[in-house]
N, C-alpha and C positions, 0 to 999 in steps of 0.2 A: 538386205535383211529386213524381214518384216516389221516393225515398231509397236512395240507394247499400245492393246486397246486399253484407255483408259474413262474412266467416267464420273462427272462431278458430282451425280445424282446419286441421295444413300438410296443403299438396295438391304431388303430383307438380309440374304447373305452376309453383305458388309458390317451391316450393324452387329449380327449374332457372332459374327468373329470379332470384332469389337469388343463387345460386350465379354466375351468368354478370357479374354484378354484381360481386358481390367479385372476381371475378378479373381484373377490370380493363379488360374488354367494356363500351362504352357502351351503355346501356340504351336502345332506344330508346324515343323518344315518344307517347303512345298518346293520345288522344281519350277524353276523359270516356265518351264512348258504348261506346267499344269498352271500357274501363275495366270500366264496369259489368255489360255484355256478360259477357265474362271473367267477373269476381266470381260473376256468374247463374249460369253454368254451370257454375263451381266447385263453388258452395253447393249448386245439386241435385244435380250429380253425387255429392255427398258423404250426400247425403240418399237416394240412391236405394243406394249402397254400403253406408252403416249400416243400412240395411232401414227405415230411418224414413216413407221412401214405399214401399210395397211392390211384390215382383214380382208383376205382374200388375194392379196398381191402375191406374187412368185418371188420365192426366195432360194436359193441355192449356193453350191461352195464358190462357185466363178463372182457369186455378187459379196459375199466376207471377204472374199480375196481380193477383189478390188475395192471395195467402198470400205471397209474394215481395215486393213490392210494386213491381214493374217495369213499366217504361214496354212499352206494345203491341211497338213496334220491338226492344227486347232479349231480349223474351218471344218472340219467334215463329225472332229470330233462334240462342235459345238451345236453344229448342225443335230446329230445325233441327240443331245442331251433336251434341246428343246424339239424335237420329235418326242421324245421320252415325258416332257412336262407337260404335251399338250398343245405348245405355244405353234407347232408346225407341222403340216399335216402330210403326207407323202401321196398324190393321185395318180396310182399307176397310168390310171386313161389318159388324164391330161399330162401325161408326160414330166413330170416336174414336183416341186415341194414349195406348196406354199404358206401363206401366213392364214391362220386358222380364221374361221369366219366369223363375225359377229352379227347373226341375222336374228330374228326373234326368235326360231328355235332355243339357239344358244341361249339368247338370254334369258328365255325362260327355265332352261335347265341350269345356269347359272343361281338365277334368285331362288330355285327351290333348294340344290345345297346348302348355299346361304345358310338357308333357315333352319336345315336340318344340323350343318355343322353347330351352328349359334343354340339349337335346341339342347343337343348332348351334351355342349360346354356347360348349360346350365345347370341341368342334372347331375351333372358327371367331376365339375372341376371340384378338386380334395383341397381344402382349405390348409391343410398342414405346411405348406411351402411360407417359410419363414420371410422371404425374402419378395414373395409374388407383388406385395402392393407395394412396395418400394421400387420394383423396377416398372411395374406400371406407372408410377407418378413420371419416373424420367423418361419416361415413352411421352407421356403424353403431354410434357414439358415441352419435347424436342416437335412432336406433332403441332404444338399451339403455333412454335415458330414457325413452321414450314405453312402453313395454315398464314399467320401472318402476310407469309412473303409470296401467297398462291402461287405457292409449288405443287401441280399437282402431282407429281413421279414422286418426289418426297413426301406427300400427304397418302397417297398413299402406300407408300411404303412403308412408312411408320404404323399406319393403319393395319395392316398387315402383323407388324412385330406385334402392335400392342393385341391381337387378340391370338397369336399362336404364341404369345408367352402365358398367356390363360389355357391354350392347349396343352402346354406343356404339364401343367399342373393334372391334367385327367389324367398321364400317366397311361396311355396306350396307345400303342406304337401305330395301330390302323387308323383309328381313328386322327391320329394324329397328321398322317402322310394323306388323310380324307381333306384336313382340314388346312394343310399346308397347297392340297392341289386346288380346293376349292378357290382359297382367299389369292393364288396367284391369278383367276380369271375373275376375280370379282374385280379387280386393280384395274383390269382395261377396264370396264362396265363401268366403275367411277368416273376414269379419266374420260370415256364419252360424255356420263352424266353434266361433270361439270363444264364441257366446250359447250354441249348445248345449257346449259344453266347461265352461262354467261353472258347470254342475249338479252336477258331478261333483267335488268336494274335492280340490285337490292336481294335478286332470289339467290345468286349465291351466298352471299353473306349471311343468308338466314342461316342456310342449309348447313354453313362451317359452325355456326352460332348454337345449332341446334346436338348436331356433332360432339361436339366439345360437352357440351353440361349432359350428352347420353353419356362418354365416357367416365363423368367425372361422375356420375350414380353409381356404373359401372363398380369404376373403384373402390364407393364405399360402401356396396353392397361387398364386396369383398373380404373388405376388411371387417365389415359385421359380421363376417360368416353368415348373412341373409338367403338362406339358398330359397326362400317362395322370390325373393324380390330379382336374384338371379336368372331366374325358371322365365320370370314376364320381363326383366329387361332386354336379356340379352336377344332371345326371339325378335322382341319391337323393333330392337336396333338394327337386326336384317332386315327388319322386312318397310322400315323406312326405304331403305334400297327398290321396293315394288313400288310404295306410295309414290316416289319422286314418277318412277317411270312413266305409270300411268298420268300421273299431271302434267306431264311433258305430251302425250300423246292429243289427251284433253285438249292442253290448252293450243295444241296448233289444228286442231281440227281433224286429224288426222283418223284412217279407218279405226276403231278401238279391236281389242284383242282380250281376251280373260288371261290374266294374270294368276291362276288360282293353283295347284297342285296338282293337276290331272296329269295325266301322261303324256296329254297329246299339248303341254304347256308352250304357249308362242310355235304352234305350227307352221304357220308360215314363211317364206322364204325369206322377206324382204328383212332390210336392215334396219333399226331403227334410225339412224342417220338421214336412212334414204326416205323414211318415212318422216319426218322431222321438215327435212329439208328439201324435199322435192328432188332431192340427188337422183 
């Protein structure tokens, strides 16, 4: 019998049934299967964000059922759900499914949602949710820890919660499944950012340092109902996400690329990894 996957890392998921939980929401009842289900897609999704599986490697049900240790049925169906989130890609030619790419293309269409998701929060988020900056303060409580302990799966995962419980406040269902698919691939784009930031003495710490006091304006432009100061923070705070990339590029010498909005954003094939690091 196959063994429950389990995992030590909060996941979006975990926290918001957490959370839904303490406030007094019955939980509902789930089935061992679906249980485990869950769990699965947790734990690879978590593994494919940290780079642990990598972009572009083959993934398939023969490797959850062995290295996972998952029943046929939760493997094919968890297979299915991150095909469905983006996280894995199906190449009929190449015969196989594997783990989605992280090349500049991507991350150029990456950082332009970004900014667009972060743009409409800021126009768009309705100040009447009683409760929105109270549970932002213990997001971003629980983020300072993880941050502490550089955790990056936990950084950003919390990262994550703290800005689709600002989604949640727009109150529309599209944009919202916009902004839940965007911020799950900005997750890996972080967890790159900070392996390679780590080289460098002092520049991570900034970058958590600078993090932290975005989100804590964040908050109380919030709670001032500030919506011009909303309009320019929340924008800046994506598009810190380009500034980092590009200095990364700079400073290792590396070919440069426009980072800007156009259509044709990070065309090229190569990865940033590869380009970093002479991979």
């Amino acid at each position: 019998m196959a063994k429950r996957v389990t995992s030590s890392a909060p996941t979006p998921s975990s926290i918001g049934r957490a959370s839904r939980t303490r406030s007094g929401t019955e939980a509902p009842e789930v089935s061992a299967h679906t249980s485990q289900t869950d769990a699965a897609v947790d734990l690879i999704r978590s593994r494919i964000i940290d780079l642990t599986l990598e972009p572009g490697s083959r993934i398939d049900e023969p490797l959850l059922i062995d290295t996972f240790k998952l029943g046929r049925t939760p493997a094919r169906e968890a297979m299915n759900r991150l095909v469905a989130e983006g996280f894995v890609t199906i190449m009929a030619r190449r015969g196989g499914s594997y783990v989605r790419r992280l090349d500049l293309r991507e991350i150029g269409e990456i950082v332009v949602a970004h900014q667009i998701a972060e743009t409409v929060l800021g126009q768009m988020l309705r100040f009447g949710d009683t409760t929105l900056v109270s549970d932002l303060r213990t997001i971003q409580e629980r983020y300072a820890q993880e941050v502490e302990r550089r955790a990056f799966l936990g950084i950003t995962a919390l990262n994550e919660v703290f800005h689709l419980r600002m989604h949640r406040g727009v109150d529309n269902a599209f944009i919202g499944a916009f902004a839940e698919s965007t911020h799950h691939h900005v997750r890996r784009l972080l967890v790159l950012l900070y392996k390679l930031e780590e080289s460098e003495p002092g520049l991570l710490d900034a970058q958590f340092d600078q993090n932290l006091q975005q989100h804590e304006a964040i908050i109380a432009a919030v709670e001032a109902r500030d919506r011009p100061a909303l309009i320019d923070l929340l924008p800046s705070h994506a598009r810190h996400t380009q500034t980092r990339l590009v200095r990364l590029l700079e400073s290792k010498a590396v070919a440069s690329f426009a980072l800007g909005t156009s259509p044709d954003l990070g065309a090229r094939g190569d990865s940033l990894e590869e380009l970093v690091t002479g991979r």
